[in-house]
N, C-alpha and C positions, 0 to 999 in steps of 0.2 A: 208553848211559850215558856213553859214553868222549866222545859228540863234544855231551853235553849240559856234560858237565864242561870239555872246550877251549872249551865256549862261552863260558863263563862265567869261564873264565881270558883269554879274550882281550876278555870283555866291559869296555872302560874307564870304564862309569858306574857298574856295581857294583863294580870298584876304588876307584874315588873315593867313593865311600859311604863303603866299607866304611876308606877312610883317614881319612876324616871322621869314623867314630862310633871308630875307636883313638885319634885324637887328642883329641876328648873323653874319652874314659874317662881318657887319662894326664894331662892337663889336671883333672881332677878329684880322680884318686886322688893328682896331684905337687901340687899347688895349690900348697901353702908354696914351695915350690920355682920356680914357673915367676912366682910376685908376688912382689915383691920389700918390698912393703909392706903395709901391714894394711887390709886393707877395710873395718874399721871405724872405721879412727882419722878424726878431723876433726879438719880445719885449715880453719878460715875465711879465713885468711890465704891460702891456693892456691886458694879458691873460685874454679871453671870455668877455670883454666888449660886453652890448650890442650893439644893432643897438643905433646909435646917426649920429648928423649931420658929427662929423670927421669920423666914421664909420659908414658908411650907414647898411650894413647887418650884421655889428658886427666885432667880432675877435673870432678867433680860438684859442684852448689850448695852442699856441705858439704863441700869442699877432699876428697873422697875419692878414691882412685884407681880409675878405672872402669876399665885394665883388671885390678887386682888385686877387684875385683867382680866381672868378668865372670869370672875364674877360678873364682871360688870358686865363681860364682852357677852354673857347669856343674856338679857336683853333685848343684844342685837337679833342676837338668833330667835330670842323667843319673838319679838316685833316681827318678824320679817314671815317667819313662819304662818302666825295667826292672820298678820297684814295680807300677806302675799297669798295665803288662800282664801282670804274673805273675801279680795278681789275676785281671783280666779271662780269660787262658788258662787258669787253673785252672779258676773258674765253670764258664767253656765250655765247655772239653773235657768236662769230668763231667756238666754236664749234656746236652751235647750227645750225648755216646756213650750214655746213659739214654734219652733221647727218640728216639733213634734204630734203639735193639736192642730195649728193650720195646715201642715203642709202645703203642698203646691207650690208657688213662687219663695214664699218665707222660707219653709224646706230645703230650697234650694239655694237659697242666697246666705242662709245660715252655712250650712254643710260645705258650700265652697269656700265662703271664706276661712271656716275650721280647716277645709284643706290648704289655704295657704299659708295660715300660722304653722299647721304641722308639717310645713314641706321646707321649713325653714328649719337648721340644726339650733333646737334650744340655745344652748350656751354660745355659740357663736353671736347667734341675732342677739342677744345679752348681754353680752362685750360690745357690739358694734353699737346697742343704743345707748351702753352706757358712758362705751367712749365719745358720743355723739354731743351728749348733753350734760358731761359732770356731774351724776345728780346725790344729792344730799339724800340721808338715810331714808325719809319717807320715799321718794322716789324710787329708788331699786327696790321697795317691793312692790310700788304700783307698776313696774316694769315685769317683774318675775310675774306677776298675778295679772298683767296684760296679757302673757306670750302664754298663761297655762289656762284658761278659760278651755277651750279647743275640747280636748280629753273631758273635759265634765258638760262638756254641751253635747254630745256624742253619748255618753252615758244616760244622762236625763232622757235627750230625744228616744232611744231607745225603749225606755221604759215607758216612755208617753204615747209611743207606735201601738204597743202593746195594751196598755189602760183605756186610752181612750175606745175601744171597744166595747168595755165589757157592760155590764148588764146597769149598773148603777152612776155611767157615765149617760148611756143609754136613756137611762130614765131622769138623770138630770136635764136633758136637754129634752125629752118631751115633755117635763113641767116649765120648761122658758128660761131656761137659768140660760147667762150668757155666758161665752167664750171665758170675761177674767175671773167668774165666779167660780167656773166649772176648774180652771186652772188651779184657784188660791185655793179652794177647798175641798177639792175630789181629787186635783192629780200631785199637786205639791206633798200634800201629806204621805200621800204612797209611794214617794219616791224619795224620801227623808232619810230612809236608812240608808237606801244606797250611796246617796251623796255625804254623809257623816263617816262611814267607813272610807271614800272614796277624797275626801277631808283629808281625813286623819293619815294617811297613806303621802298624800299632795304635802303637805307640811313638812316631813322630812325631805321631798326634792325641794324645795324652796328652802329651805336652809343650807341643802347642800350647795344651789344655783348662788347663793349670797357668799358661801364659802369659800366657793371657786372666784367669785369674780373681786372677793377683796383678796385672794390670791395674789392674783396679776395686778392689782392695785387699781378696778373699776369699782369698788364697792364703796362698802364705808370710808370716808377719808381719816390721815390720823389727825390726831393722836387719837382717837375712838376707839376703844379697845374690837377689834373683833377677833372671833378663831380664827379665821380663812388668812387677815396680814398677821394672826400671833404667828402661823403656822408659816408662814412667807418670812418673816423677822426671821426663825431662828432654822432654814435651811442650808443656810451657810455655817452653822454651827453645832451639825447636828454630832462631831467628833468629839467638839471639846465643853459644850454645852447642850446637850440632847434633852434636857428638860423644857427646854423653850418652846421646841414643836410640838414633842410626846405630847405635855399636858393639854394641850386645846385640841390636838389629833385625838387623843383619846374622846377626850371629853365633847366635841363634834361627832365622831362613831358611834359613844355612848348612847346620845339621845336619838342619834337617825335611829339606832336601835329599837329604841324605847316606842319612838314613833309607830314603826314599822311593828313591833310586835302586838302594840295596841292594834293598829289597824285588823292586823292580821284573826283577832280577838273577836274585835266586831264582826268579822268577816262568816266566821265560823258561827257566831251566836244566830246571825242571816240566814245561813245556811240548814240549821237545825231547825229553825223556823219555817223553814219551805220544805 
């Protein structure tokens, strides 16, 4: 454990991640703080200015400051991210440790219906429920964190196929320990890392899924800043104002980054451990 953990303290991609997803979260939670102006206000009169010292990343078609948009609009992404897999982790773990301790009929009635969420193309079924129902920001992540439970109930179960064998499962259940006991304290705990790396991984798709769908304009409504409509706003402009999109393109790649290499982090610290 000692030289899985110096792994991972000398590993610099999961550093950089993990600097990446703190500086979003305090870019998020300082907002007021790190914009100096209001990301709502319009001024036609600063229409597409570029980046200058009073605009750092410019202005928008509607004289707004895009980078006090993008502060704010980390929020969205950071909300949606956390939202949208704490749903997803819940689903999955609970149903996955179910499908995987009882099996038989649970086993199977979990497992199918995991196959018909994943027989459905993610971001389609995403668009169709969100053009379905308009939903306001809490919603599209209780939407993205419905459609991705699937993939982390298939993980857990897996691991619970495997646990529930061994010797100290075994012998919980010939001292009387019941079904939720054995679940909450024997199989939950051993199955913690995988679903934490397997977290952290799921966050940047749920960011990307909120990106994409305020894209096309099923996501957040405006005027709410997010990257997915920054990055829709300023398409048509990408000739004579390329600052529009750039900056929330970047800064969207950025964190999937950040995500992804953290995961990637934990992944290998796992790994050395086994």
């Amino acid at each position: 454990m000692s030289r899985a953990a110096d792994r991972l303290r000398s590993d610099k991609r999961a550093w950089f991640g993990g600097g990446v997803i703190i500086m979003l979260a305090l870019l998020a939670v300082a907002a007021p703080i790190f914009a100096r102006d209001d990301p709502f206000s319009i001024d036609l009169v600063s229409s597409l200015q570029p980046p200058s010292f009073e605009h750092w990343f410019g202005t928008d078609i509607q004289g707004r400051d895009v980078w006090a948009r993008l502060v704010y609009g980390a929020r969205v992404s950071l909300s949606v991210g956390i939202g949208a897999q704490g749903i997803s982790l819940t689903l999955g773990v609970i149903l996955g440790l179910l499908a995987g301790y009882y099996g038989r009929w649970v086993d199977e009635a979990v497992m199918r219906l995991a196959d018909v969420t994943l027989a459905f193309p993610t971001l389609l079924l995403l668009i169709a429920i969100a053009a379905a129902i308009d939903p306001p920001l809490v919603l599209v992540f209780v939407v993205i964190g419905a459609v991705g439970w699937a993939a982390m109930a298939r993980l857990v179960r897996s691991q619970v196929l495997v646990l529930r064998t061994t010797d100290y499962v075994t012998a919980a259940r010939a001292l009387g320990a019941r079904g939720p006991r054995i679940l909450l304290r024997h199989l939950l705990p051993n199955v913690r890392a995988q679903v934490i790396v397997a977290a952290t991984l799921g966050a940047a798709g749920a960011m990307m899924a909120e990106a994409a769908l305020s894209f096309v304009g099923l996501g957040v409504k405006p005027p709410t800043p997010s990257w997915g409509s920054m990055v829709a706003d300023g398409r048509d402009l990408l000739r004579v104002a390329p600052w529009v999109s750039v900056a929330p393109g970047l800064a969207l790649g950025l964190t999937v980054l950040g995500f992804n290499l953290l995961g990637d982090g934990l992944r290998d610290k796992r790994s050395d451990r086994l």
